[in-house]
C-alpha positions as CSV (number, residue, x, y, z in Angstrom):
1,X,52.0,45.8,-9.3
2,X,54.5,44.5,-11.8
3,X,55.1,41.1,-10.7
4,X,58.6,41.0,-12.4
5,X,59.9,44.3,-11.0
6,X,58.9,43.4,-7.6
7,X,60.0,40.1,-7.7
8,X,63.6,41.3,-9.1
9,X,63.3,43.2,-6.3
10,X,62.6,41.1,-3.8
11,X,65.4,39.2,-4.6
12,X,68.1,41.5,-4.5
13,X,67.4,43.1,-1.0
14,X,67.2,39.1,0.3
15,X,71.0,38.9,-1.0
16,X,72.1,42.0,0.5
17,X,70.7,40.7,3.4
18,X,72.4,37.5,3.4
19,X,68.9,36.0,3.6
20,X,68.5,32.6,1.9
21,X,65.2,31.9,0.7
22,X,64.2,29.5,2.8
23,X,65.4,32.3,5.5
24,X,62.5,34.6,4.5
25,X,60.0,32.0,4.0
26,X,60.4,30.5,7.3
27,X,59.9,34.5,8.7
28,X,56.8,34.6,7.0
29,X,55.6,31.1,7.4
30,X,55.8,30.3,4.1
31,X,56.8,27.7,1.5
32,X,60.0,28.1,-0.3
33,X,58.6,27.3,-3.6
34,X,56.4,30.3,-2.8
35,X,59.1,32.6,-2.3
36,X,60.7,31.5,-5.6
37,X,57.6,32.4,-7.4
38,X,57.6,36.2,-6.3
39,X,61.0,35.8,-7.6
40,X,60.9,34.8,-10.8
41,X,57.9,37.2,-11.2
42,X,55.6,34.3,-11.6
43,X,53.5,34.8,-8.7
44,X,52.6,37.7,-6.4
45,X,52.6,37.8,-2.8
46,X,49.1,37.8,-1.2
47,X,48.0,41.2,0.3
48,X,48.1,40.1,3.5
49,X,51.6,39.9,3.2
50,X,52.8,43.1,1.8
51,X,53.7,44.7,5.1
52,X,55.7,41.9,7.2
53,X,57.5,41.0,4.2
54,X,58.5,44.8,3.5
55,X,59.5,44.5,7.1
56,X,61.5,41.7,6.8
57,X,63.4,43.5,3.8
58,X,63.7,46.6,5.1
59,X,61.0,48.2,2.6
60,X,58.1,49.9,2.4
61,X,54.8,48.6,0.6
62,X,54.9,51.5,-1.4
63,X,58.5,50.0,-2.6
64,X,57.1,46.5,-3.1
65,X,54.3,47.5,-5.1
66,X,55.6,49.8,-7.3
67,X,59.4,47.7,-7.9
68,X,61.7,50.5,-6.8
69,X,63.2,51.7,-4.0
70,X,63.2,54.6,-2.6
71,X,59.4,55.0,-3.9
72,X,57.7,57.7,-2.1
73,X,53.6,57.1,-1.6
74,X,51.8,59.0,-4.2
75,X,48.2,58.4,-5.3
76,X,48.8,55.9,-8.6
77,X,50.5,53.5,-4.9
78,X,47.5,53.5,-4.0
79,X,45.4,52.9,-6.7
80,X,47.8,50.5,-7.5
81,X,47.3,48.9,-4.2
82,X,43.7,49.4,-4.1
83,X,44.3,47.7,-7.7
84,X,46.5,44.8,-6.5
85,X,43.8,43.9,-3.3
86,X,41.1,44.0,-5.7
87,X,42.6,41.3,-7.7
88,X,43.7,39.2,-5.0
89,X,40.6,39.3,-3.4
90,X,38.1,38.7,-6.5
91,X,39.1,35.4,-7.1
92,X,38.2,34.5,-3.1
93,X,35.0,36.3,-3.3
94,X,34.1,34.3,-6.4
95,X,35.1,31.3,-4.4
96,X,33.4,32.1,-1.4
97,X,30.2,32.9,-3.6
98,X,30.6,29.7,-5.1
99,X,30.9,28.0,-2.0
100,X,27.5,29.7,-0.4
101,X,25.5,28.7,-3.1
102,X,26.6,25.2,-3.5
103,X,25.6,25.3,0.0
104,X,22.5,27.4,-0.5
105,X,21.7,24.4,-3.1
106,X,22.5,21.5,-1.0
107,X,20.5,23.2,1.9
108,X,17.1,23.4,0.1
109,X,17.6,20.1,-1.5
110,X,17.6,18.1,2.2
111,X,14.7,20.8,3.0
112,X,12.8,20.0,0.5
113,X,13.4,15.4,0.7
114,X,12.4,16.4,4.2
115,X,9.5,18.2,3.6
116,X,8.6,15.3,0.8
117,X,9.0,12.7,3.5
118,X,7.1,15.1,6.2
119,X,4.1,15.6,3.6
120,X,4.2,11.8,2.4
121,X,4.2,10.7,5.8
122,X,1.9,13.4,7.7
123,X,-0.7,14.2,5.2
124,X,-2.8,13.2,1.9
125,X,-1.8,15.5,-0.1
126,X,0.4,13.3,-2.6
127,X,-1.2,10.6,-5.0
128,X,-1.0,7.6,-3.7
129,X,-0.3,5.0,-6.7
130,X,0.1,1.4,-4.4
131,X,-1.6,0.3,-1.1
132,X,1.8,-0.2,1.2
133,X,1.0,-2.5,4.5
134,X,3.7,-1.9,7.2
135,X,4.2,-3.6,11.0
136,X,3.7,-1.2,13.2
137,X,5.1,-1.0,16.9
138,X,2.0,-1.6,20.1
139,X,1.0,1.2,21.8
140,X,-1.7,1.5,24.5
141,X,-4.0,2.3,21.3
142,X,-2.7,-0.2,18.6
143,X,-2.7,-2.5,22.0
144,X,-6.5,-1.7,22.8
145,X,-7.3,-2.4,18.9
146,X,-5.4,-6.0,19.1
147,X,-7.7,-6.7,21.9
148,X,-10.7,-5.5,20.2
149,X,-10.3,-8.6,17.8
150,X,-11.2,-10.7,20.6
151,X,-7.6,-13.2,20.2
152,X,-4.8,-13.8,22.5
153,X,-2.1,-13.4,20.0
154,X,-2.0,-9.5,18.6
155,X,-0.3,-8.0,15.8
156,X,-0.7,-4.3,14.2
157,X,-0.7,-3.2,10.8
158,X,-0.8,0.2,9.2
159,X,-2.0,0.3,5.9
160,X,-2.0,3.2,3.4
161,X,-4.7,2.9,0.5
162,X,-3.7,3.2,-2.9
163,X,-6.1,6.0,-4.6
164,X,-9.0,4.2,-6.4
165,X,-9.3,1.5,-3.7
166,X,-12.3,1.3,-1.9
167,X,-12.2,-2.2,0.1
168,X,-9.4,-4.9,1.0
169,X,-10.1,-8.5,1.8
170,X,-8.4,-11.6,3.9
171,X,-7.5,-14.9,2.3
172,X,-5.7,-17.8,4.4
173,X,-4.5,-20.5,2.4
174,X,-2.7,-23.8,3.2
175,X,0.6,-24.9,1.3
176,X,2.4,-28.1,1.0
177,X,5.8,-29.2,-0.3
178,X,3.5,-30.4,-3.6
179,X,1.6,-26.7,-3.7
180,X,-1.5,-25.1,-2.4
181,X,-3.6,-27.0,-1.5
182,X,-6.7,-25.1,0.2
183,X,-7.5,-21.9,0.6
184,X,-10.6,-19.6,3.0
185,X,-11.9,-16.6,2.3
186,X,-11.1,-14.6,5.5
187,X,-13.5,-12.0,5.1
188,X,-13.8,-8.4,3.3
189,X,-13.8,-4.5,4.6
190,X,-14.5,-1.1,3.4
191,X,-12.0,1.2,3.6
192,X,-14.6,3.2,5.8
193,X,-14.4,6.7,4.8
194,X,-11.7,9.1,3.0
195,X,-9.1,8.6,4.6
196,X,-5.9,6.8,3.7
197,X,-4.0,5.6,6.8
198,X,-5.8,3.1,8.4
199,X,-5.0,0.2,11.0
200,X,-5.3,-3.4,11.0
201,X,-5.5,-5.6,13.7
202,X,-4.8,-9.3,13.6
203,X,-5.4,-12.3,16.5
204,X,-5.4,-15.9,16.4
205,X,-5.2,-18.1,19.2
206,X,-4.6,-21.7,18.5
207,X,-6.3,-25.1,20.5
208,X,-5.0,-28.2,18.2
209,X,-6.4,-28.6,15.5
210,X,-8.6,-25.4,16.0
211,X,-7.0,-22.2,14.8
212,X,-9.4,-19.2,15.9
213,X,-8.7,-15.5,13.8
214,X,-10.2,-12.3,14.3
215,X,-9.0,-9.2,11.9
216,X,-10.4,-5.3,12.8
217,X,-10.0,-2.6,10.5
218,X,-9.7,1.0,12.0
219,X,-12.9,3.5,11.3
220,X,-12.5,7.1,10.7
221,X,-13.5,7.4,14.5
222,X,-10.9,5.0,15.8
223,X,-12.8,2.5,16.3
224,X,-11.9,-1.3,15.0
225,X,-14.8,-3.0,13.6
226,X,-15.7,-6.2,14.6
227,X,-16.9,-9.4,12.3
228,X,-14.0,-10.8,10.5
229,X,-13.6,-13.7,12.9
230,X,-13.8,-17.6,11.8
231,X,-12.6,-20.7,13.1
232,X,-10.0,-23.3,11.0
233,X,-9.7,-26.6,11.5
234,X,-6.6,-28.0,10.3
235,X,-5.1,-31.5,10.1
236,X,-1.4,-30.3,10.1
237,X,-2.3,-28.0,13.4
238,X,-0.1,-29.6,16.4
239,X,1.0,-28.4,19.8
240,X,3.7,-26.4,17.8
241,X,4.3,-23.7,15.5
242,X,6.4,-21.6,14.0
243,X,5.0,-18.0,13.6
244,X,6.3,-15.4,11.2
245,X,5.2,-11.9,10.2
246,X,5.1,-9.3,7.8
247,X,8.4,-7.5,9.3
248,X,9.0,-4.6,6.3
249,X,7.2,-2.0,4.5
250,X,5.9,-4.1,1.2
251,X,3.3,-3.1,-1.6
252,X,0.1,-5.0,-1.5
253,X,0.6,-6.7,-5.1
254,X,-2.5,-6.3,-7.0
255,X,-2.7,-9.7,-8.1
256,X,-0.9,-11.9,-5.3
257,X,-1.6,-9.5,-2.5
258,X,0.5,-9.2,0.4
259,X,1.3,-12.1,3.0
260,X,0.6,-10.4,6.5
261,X,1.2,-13.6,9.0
262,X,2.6,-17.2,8.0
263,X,2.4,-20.2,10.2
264,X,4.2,-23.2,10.1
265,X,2.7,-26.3,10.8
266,X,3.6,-30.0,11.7
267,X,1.3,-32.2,13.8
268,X,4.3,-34.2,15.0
269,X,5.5,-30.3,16.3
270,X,8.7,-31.1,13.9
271,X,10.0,-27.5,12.6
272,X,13.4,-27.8,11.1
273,X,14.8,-24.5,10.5
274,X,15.0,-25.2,6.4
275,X,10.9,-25.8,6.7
276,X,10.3,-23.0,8.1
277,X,7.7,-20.1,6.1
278,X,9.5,-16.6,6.5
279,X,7.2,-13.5,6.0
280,X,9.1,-10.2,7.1
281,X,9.1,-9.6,3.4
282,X,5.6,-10.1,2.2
283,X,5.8,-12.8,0.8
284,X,6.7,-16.3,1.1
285,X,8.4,-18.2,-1.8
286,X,9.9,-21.5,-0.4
287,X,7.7,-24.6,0.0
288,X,7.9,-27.0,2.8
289,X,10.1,-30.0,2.3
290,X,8.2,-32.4,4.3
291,X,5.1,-34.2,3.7
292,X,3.4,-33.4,6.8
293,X,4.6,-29.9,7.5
294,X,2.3,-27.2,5.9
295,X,2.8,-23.6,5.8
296,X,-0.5,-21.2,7.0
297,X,-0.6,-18.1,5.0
298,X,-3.2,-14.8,5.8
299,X,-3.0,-12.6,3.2
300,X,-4.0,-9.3,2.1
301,X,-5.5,-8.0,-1.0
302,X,-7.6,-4.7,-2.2
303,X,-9.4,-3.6,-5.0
């Protein structure tokens, strides 16, 4: 097709017709500025518009393609139409191919953060550079483990092992507004076998100024093992406190370790909102602003 022949074309027939061109573009449901590019030879109508607008001009598609009238059908028509599909079409197809792969691409790249977060989640397969400690929601089997610890108050922890580390230990230590100022070993685990996952359960109960603890850590066989339990006795322990735990997935720092439950303690049961210890984060950064208000920190370490 020789966009300036048929477009000269085009033209004339629309005037002997009387047709204006926004007469013929509204017939074939499109833009003016369309029609004014076949035209002006600058563009060339798509293919799937060859027949209804040689119907709307009295044509034939042999006409419009070739630039004449009166054009009978031989066989260079249709190669040239064959021709003038072809390169209409190509530029679609490359499109279209375009488009599939970019979704083909985008496809495998969710598969595959899926299947990372599956594997990461489901199995051992990846290294594991940082013990993580997250909260973890009570079942009946997390509940039965709470329990296990031998405490009224429960709470569950999942923890994943870093590669390399073979045991993880409590601490509880006492700050003031002027530091800390004690600290109790809380007792020490094994990890208990190979695996990574394991589950830690933590119970305190509290009888002014007693504070009684228990901590379990989960076996291969599912079983929490007893003998981390001990017995504080506090002068800042009151009627009151505020209680705060680890709320958030948080790495078990090497060297500061990770804050698993924080108490906050007055023995006047005073526990302004600004005094308070806040541990969803694991950690707790702000010291207490009153004398006689102490926050109670258990925390977590391995090696």
């Amino acid at each position: 097709m020789d966009a300036v022949k048929t477009g000269e074309l085009i033209a004339q027939v629309r005037r002997e017709r009387q047709l204006t061109q926004r007469n013929l573009a509204e017939g074939l449901h499109v833009s003016v500025q369309a029609v004014s590019k076949w035209e002006r030879g600058l563009n060339c109508p798509d293919i799937g518009l060859l027949e209804p607008l040689a119907e709307a001009l009295d044509l034939t598609v042999t006409e419009l393609l070739s630039g004449r009238r009166g054009e009978e059908p031989k066989e260079e028509a249709v190669r040239d139409s064959l021709r003038f599909g072809e390169h209409q079409l190509r530029p679609k197809i490359r499109r279209w191919k375009r488009l599939f792969i970019t979704a083909a691409v985008l496809l495998l790249a969710v598969a595959l953060g899926l299947g990372y977060v599956w594997v990461r989640g489901n199995t051992e397969w990846l290294p594991q550079r940082e013990t993580v400690v997250r909260p973890v929601d009570v079942t009946s089997r997390e509940s039965t483990m709470a329990r296990a610890a031998g405490k009224l108050t429960g709470l569950l922890y999942r923890v994943e092992f870093a590669d390399g580390v073979s045991r993880c230990s409590f601490r509880w230590e006492l700050w003031t507004h002027q530091g800390l100022e004690r600290s109790w070993p809380a007792g020490e685990r094994e990890r208990y076998g190979d695996g990574r996952r394991k589950l830690i359960a933590v119970a305190y109960s509290t009888d002014a100024p007693r504070l009684d603890y228990g901590i379990s850590l989960e076996t291969p066989s599912g079983i929490a093992v007893h003998g981390l339990n001990g017995t504080l006795e506090l002068s800042y322990m009151g009627q009151a406190h505020a209680f705060s735990p680890l709320e958030q997935r948080t790495e078990v720092d090497r060297e500061e370790g990770a804050v698993l439950l924080a108490l906050t303690l007055n023995p006047e049961g005073r526990l302004p909102a600004e005094d308070i210890a806040d541990a969803k984060s694991g950690c707790v950064s702000a010291l207490p602003k009153d004398e006689q208000t102490a926050h109670l920190l258990l925390k977590m370490y391995c090696e």
